[in-house]
Structure formats: C-alpha cells, structure tokens
C-alpha positions, 0 to 999 in steps of 0.5 A, spaced: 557 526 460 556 533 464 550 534 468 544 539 467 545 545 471 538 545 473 535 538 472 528 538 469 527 531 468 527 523 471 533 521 467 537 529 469 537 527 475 540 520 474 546 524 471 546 529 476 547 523 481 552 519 476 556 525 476 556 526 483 557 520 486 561 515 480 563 509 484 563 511 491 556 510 492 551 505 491 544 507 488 540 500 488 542 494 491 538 487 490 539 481 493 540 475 489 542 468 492 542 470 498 548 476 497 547 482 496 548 485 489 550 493 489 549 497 483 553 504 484 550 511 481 555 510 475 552 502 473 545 505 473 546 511 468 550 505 464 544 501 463 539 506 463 544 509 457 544 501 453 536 500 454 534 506 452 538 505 446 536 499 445 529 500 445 531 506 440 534 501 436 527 496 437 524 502 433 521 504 441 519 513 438 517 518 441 511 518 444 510 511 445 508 507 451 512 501 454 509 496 460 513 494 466 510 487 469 514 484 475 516 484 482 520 490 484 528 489 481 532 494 478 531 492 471 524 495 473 527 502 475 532 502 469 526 500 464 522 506 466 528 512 466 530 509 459 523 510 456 523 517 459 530 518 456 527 515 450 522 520 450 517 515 451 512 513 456 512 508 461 506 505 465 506 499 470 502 493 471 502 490 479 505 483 478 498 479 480 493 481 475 490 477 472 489 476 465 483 481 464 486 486 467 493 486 463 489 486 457 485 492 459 491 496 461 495 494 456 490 495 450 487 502 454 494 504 453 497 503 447 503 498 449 508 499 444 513 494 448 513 490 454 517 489 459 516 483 463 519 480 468 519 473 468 516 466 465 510 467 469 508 475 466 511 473 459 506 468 458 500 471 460 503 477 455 503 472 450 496 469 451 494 475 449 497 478 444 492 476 439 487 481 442 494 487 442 495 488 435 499 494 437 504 490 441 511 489 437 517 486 442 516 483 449 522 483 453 524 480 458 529 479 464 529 472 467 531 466 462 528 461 467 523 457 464 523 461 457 529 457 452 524 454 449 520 459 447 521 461 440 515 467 438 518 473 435 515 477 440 520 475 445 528 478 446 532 478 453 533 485 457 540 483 456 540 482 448 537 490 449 542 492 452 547 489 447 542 492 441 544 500 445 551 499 446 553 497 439 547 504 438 551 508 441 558 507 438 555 509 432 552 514 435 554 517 441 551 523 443 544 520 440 543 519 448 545 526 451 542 529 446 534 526 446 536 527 454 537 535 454 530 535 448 526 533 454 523 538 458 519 538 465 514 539 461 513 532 457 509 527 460 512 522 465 509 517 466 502 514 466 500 512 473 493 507 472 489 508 479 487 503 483 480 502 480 475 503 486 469 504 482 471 501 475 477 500 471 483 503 472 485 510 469 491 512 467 493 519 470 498 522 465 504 526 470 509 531 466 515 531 470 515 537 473 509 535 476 513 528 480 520 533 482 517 539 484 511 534 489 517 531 491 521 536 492 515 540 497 516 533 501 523 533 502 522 540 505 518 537 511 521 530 511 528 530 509 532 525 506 539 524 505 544 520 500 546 516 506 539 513 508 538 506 506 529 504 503 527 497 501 522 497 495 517 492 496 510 495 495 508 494 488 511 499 484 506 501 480 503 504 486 505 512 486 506 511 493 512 506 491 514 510 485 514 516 490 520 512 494 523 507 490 525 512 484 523 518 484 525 521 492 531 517 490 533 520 484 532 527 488 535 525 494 541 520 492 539 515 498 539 507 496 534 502 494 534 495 496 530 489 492 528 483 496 530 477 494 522 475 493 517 478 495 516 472 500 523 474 504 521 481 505 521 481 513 527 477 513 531 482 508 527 488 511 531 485 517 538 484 515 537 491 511 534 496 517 533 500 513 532 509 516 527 509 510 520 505 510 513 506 507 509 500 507 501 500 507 496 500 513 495 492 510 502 490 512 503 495 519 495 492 521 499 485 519 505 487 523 502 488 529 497 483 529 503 477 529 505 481 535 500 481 538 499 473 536 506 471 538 506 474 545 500 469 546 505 464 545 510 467 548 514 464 555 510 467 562 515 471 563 516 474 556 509 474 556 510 479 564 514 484 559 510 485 555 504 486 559 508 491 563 511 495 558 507 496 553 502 500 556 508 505 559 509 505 551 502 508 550 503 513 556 509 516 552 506 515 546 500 519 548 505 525 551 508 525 544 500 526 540 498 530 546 505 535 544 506 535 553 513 533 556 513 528 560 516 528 567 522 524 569 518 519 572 515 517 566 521 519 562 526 513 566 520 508 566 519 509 558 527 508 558 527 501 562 521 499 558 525 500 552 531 497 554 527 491 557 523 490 550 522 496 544 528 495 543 529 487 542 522 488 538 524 494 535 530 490 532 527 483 530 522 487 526 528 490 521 526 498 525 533 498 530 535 504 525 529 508 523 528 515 522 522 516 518 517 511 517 510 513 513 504 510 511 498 512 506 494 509 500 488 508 506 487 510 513 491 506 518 486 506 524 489 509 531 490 503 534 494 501 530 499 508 530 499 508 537 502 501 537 508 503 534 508 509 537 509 506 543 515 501 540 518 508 539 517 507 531 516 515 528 511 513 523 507 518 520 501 518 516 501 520 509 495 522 504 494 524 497 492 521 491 496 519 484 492 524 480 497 530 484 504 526 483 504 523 490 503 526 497 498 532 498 500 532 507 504 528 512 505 528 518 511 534 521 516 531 527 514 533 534 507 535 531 504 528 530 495 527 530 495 520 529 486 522 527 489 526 522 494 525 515 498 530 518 498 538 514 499 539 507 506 539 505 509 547 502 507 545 494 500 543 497 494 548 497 487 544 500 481 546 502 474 544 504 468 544 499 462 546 501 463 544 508 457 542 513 455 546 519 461 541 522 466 544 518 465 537 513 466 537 506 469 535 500 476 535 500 479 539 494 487 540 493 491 545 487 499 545 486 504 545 481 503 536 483 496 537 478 495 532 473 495 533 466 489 529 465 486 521 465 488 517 458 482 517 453 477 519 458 476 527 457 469 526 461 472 523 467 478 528 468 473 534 467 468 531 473 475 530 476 478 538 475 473 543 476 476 550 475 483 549 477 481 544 483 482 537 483 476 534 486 478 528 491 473 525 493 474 524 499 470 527 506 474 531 511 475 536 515 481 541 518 483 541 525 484 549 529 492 546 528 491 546 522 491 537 521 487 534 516 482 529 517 479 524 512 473 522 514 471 516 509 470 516 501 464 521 501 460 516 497 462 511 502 459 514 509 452 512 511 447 513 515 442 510 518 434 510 517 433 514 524 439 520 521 445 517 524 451 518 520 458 513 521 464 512 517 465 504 516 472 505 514 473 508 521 470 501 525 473 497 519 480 500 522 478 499 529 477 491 527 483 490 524 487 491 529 484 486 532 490 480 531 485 475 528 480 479 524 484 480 517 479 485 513 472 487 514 467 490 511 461 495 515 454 496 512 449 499 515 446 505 510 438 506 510 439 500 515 436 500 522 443 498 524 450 497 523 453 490 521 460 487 520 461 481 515 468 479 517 475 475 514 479 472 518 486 472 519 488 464 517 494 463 519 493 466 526 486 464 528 488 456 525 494 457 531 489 459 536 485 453 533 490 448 533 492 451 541 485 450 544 484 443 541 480 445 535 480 440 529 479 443 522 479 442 514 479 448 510 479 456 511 471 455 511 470 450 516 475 453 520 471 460 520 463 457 521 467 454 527 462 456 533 468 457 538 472 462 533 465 466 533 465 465 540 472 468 539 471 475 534 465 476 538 470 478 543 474 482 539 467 485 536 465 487 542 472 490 544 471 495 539 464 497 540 466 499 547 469 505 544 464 506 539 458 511 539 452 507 541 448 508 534 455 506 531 455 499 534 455 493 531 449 489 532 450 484 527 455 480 523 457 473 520 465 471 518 465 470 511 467 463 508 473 466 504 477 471 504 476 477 501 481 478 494 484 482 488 483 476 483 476 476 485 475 484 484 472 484 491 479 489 493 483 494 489 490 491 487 491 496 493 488 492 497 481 498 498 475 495 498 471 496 492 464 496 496 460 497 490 462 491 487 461 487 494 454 489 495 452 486 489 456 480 491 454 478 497 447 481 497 445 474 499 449 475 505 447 482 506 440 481 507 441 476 512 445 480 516 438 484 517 433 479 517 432 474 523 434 469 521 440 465 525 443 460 520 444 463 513 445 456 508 451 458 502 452 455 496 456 458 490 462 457 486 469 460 488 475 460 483 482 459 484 488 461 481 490 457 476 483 457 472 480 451 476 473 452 480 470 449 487 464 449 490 462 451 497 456 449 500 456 452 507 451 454 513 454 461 515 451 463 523 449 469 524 451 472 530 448 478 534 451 481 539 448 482 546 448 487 550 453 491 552 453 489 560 450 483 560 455 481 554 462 482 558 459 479 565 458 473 560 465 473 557 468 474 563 465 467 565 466 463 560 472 458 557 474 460 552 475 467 555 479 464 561 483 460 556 484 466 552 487 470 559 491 464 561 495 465 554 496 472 556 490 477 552 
C-alpha cells in the first residue's frame, strides 16, 4: 500500500512509516516472559489492517465509539489506530477505575465495543452490561482465567484479527479505501479529563488538531527514529498518548511495554530509554527512595553523597541562572558525576536520557533541582487535553524550573484580565483547540470563549517570556487578614520531603495556613523499623508520636523557605491515604479539593480550633467491596516558633539519630 504524500491522519502516518521502515525497524517492543518481544513497522500496520477489518466485520460503522481498558500493551495502541481506520471513534478508560466510573464513561459515550484487556477488566464489563444496552461485542486480549466464559458478548483479540483478515481477502482495497476517505478534519479521538470537579468529560479532537500539536513540539524537542520511550502512564492520559502513539507515529522512534506495571523501574532500567515523561507523583517518588536509601546507605556511601550533591545543585543553578560556570566548578561537577551521578544515573534506567519531561501538575522546584544535579535534562511541560497535549516546554539551555517553560511555535497564550502584578487567567488558541465536550454543549461554551480556550489556570509571564502557573484559579486562597498563597505551591514544597507522600494545604478565610498530610508507608515504616518503633497498621504507624516528631521536622524545614503568612501553623497526618478509588484523587493522581473539604470537614475544623486530640471514627472501603471501621485519636500538632523550634530540634533524639544516619 503506497503511503500518502501528505498523511492527515493517525492510521496515514502508521503506513508512512510501515512503508519507510518495513522490517529494519522496531516500532513497539513488549516484554513478555522476561524476553522482549519487537513488532517492526510492518507487523504494526499488519495488525492494525486485520482489527480494524475485523470490528468492520463485527458490524463496528462509521461513527461508532470503541473503549479500551487495560494496562499499556500493544493491542492497546492497534485497538485505537484500527477504530480510526474503521472511522470510528476510541476512547480509553484507566485500568483502575472503579465499576461507577467505567459505567459512567462507557454509558456517557455510547460504547459500541470494548476492548478489555484481561480477566479483571471483562469482568467488571460484564457486570455491567445490563445497564449498557448499546453495548454489542467485548473483546478481549489475555485468555487467563476466561475459558470458561460463555457470554455471547465475549470474543478473542485474535479471533478479531482472523475475522479481518479472512475480510480482507474478500475485499482487499476496503482498508485502503475507508483509510484515504479519512480527513484531518474527522474526529479522533475522545480523550475523558481527568475529572477534578466532577465527572470526567470527554474532549472530542480531530486529528488535525493531535499532528499539527504534535508537530509544533517536535519543533522545539525534536525527536528521531532512533530514540527508545517506555509507555507506563496510563494511556488514557493525553500525556501518554501524546508520547506512546501520536509522537510516535509522527516521528518513528520505539515504544517499549513493561512487563507489568510492577516492573516498570526494572524495565525502565534494562531499556535506558533517550525519551522519558513520567508524572510529578513518580519524579517526587524517585527522589524521595534516594533520599531513603542514602539514610541506609554505608558511611562512606553516605560521605559521597553528601559531598557531591551539593556540587550538583551549583552546577544546576549555573544552568537555570543561564551563567558559564568556571573551571573550578567545571572539574568539580566532573569529579562528582564520576564519583556518584553516573552510577545513580544509571541504576535508575536514565544513563542514556536525552529529554526527560514531566506535566499533568506542577513539579516543585526541589524536586527539579534534584535531577538537575544528577544531570538528568528534565523539562517541564503544560497544557491540558482540551488542545491535544502540550500548549509550553521547556527549550535546552533556557530552563526556569519556576516556570512550565514558553509556549510552543503552535501555541498562542495570554493572560486574562491580569491584576496589577500581571496575574491572571491563562487563556490559549491554535490549530490544537478541541472541537468541543461530548453531550455537554454548556460546558464547552463556558470552556471557549470567542476562539480562547479558558484554562482555568492562574499565571503569569516572565520579562523572558516563561509562563508561570500559579495554582488552579478556584484554588488559590486568602487569608482573612488579606494574605493571598497558593497551596499547591507548599504541597509541592512537602512532597519532596522523603516521607511525606501527598498532602493537602487549607487555610482559605482562615486565620492561617494548615496541612493535613500522608505519609509515605513504605518509607516511614523503615524509619520506624530502624529506630525500634513497633507498629500494626498504616493508621497506627501515622498516630505515632515520634513519626509526628519526625514530619514536624520536615514541616518546619519547608516553612523556613516560605513567607511568614504562608507557613504551616497546624497540621495532623491523616489515618489513611489519600485515593482514586475513593474519589478523594483524579485517576491523575490531582487532588480533588472540593470533594476532600466535605470529606474530612471534621478534621478540618480540628485543624482551626484548640483542641489537641482530635477522636476519628468511620468506615473505609477496600478494593474488594469489603469495609473496616477505623476508630482512631488523630494529634493535632502546632508547630513552634521558628527559632525556638530549631534550637529544640537540634537537642533532641530523634533529631541526633536522624544526623547519625546521615540526614
């Protein structure tokens, strides 16, 4: 099939590429077994082909919607560029939604067909398929556990493929022919938000809209069929979908499949890829283990580190301050990397990283910093799914870690109605600009306003040009005395500490700031364990009185870079942590305020009254449908003065063992 002259759509790209490269390149590659597996360009288009007959042959039309829930595997990716072939329309659900959600989604978009990838994903289909009348076949691709199933509904990936290729003898130019009738201009794709307000709506984007987004960021970060990536954030992210299929299909590199989700930082290792975007949760979790293992590590592991990483934030600091460093500087980054960025660098998978991204949030400054030091070129991205992926990144050479870097050639943004400060709602345009939300007319009208597509966030511009993002604008508060803070600033600040895993700030209309915070189980429970610390559960280990003692410090460390009004003043550790399943985060891991507020409003008004012990009592639901009862005292702690608050540190135990283990 000889490829378009100018492709216009997904599937034209895959038979650009399929043509160009044939056999002598691998497009995707999964592990299986622990060997990997490589599918070449031509293996792609070759299954792509068969399911998109296939569901043809199924009775999937023109128009229709087709769901994908599962891990990241390459059916996935063949799944969505056949429905598109098929001119149809895909959709992707996280693998670790609960049953409400699927059913809302799948309800919401008409599912014609699902995808599903294994045993766990077809049955929570089935469950619900008395409440999906519109729903006609459920396909699936791992047999495990299914051999008994006899519902009509079910059929093999395979058993679809079989269906397209026997189409395809029959009619042989039928794919070549529904792929050149395709136009940039038809829809896509339905990409769902993550839902920080509500549910989850689902953004209708043609495909002109993904390539010419896609190929306004190739501009800036340009990417090349030799680069290696590894898919392992949830593809119904347009962060991933951004990477895994659409750069990917623009660009020809390779996309590599863990084995398990459980795996990824041992694949991540054995892969090394040039490519990497990952979330703020999973950079803020990688620094926070290295942090945890140099407390462990061996004294003269411990001596190296020290020494060098401070060295590493200089060099750093040259970098985002755009100043040459002197050849002192320059030999001494150079002896620390030899010493210690380079082994770390490489027993985290990142020897052979060019261009390391991250966006969905804000990644705290810290946090940058860290892998700045280590060498690692990570750059901020921003946009929102509503203009197909990325609106700003950062450039090489030109790296503000305050900012999500300058807006890409495609991109035009501006501030709203800006204060006297030059703060205001940051509003964007381009070819990238969604067509609307799904069955929500209202919404997308509040949404595009005169040809701009209202963000929500608040931000600014810097005199060189980097946009800064504030906070959601509904999210920024103020005191009652006229102090204005962004929580998502300080929460960012409190993340990067090694044992604090998520958190939330309050303190709007308040007389101060306060924090209720999670922390992180694995690694305070080792800390635990190493100072001789019993515990039981998740709960008992955070009422602790020494693991209080203990987050204080790191609270206390984090308000010494704040403004004074800004600080935390009060703040409890919370008796779980915070989850999806439980609506209290997006499936993006972003904290849904609105929903905590009304949540934990007990805990919240103990947070501004005097008492020091607030008593808890409630019901918590686990995974499996069943349900605990926790009944817990949660301490409040107020933190001291500054001043008096570090002399007292420095004399007490925890804080001398803590410096014997090397913090």
């Amino acid at each position: 099939m000889p490829p378009p002259e100018n492709p216009q759509t997904l599937p034209q790209l895959l038979v650009r590429n399929a043509e160009r490269f044939q056999d002598q390149r691998v497009a995707l590659r999964e592990k299986e077994f622990g060997i990997w597996q490589p599918i070449t360009w031509r293996e792609y288009l070759e299954h792509v082909r068969a399911f998109s007959l296939g569901l043809i042959t199924l009775g999937l039309t023109p128009g229709d919607t087709l769901g994908i829930i599962g891990d990241n595997r390459p059916e996935w990716i063949y799944a969505e560029i056949a429905a598109q072939a098929a001119r149809a329309l895909p959709f992707g659900i996280f693998q670790d939604s609960i049953l409400a959600e699927v059913a809302y989604i799948i309800d919401h978009s008409e599912a014609a067909m699902i995808v599903a990838e294994d045993q766990e994903q077809v049955d929570k289909v089935l469950e619900l398929k008395d409440r999906l009348p519109r729903l006609r076949k459920i396909i699936y691709t791992d047999p495990k556990g299914l051999w008994d199933y006899d519902d009509p509904l079910l059929i093999r990936f395979d058993e679809v493929e079989a269906l397209g290729r026997k189409l395809d003898l029959e009619q042989p130019e039928l794919f070549k022919k529904n792929l050149y009738e395709t136009r940039g201009s038809d829809l896509a794709l339905i990409c769902y938000t993550s839902g920080t307000t509500g549910q989850p709506k689902g953004t209708l984007l043609t495909h002109h809209n993904i390539i010419s987004m896609v190929a306004s960021l190739d501009e800036v970060d340009p990417k090349s069929p030799d680069d290696q990536f590894l898919s392992f954030i949830p593809l119904p992210w347009i962060v991933e979908q951004t990477m895994s299929v659409f750069s990917a299909l623009y660009a020809g590199y390779t996309v590599n499949f863990p084995e398990e989700p459980e795996t990824t930082m041992e694949d991540l290792y054995e892969i090394a890829p040039s490519l990497v975007v990952a979330s703020p949760r999973m950079w803020e979790g990688i620094s926070r283990q290295v942090m945890v293992k140099h407390l462990d590590a061996s004294f003269f592991k411990r001596l190296v580190y020290d020494l060098s990483l401070p060295i590493g934030y200089r060099w750093a600091d040259f970098k985002f301050e755009k100043k040459r460093p002197p050849l002192h500087w320059k030999i001494l980054y150079r002896l620390a990397y030899a010493a210690m960025f380079r082994a770390l660098r490489d027993r985290l998978g990142f020897p052979r990283i060019r261009s390391a991204m991250t966006g969905g949030a804000a990644l705290g400054p810290d946090v940058f910093r860290f892998f700045h030091a280590l060498g690692v070129n990570l750059k901020q991205i921003y946009g929102q799914t509503e203009v197909a992926g990325y609106s700003t990144i950062h450039r090489d050479g030109d790296i503000n870690f305050d900012s999500v870097g300058i807006p890409v050639p495609a991109a035009e943004i501006r501030i709203f109605e800006p204060d006297k400060e030059g703060v205001g709602e940051v509003i964007s345009r381009g070819p990238g600009l969604f067509q609307g939300y799904l069955k929500d007319a209202e919404a997308t009208r509040k949404t595009i306003v005169d040809g701009w597509l209202r963000s929500g966030d608040a931000g600014y511009f810097t005199p060189e040009g980097h946009l800064v993002i504030i906070d959601r604008v509904k999210d920024l508060m103020t005191l009652k005395d006229g102090a204005r803070f962004s929580p998502m600033f300080i929460e960012n600040k409190l993340k990067f500490c090694p044992y604090i895993v998520e958190a939330v700030v309050l303190g709007h209309d308040r007389d101060y700031v306060s924090a209720i915070i999670c922390i992180d189980y694995k690694h305070v429970g080792k800390w635990a364990e190493d100072h001789r610390i019993g515990y039981t559960t998740y709960t008992d280990l955070a009422c602790k009185t020494e693991v209080l003692d203990l987050i204080e410090q790191e609270v206390a460390r984090v308000n010494a870079t704040l403004p004074e009004k800004a600080r935390i003043q009060k703040f409890l550790l919370l008796y779980k942590e915070l989850d999806a399943d439980d609506e209290e985060l997006t499936r993006t891991r972003k904290i849904r305020r609105g929903f905590i507020s009304q949540k934990y409003a007990k805990e919240i008004e103990g947070l501004y009254s005097d008492i020091p012990v607030l008593p808890i009592e409630t019901i918590i639901r686990y995974q499996d449908g069943k349900t605990a009862t926790i009944r817990c005292a949660l301490e409040i702690r107020t933190m001291k003065a500054e001043a008096a608050y570090a002399k007292g540190l420095r004399g007490s135990r925890f804080f001398k063992k803590s410096r014997k283990k090397g913090r």
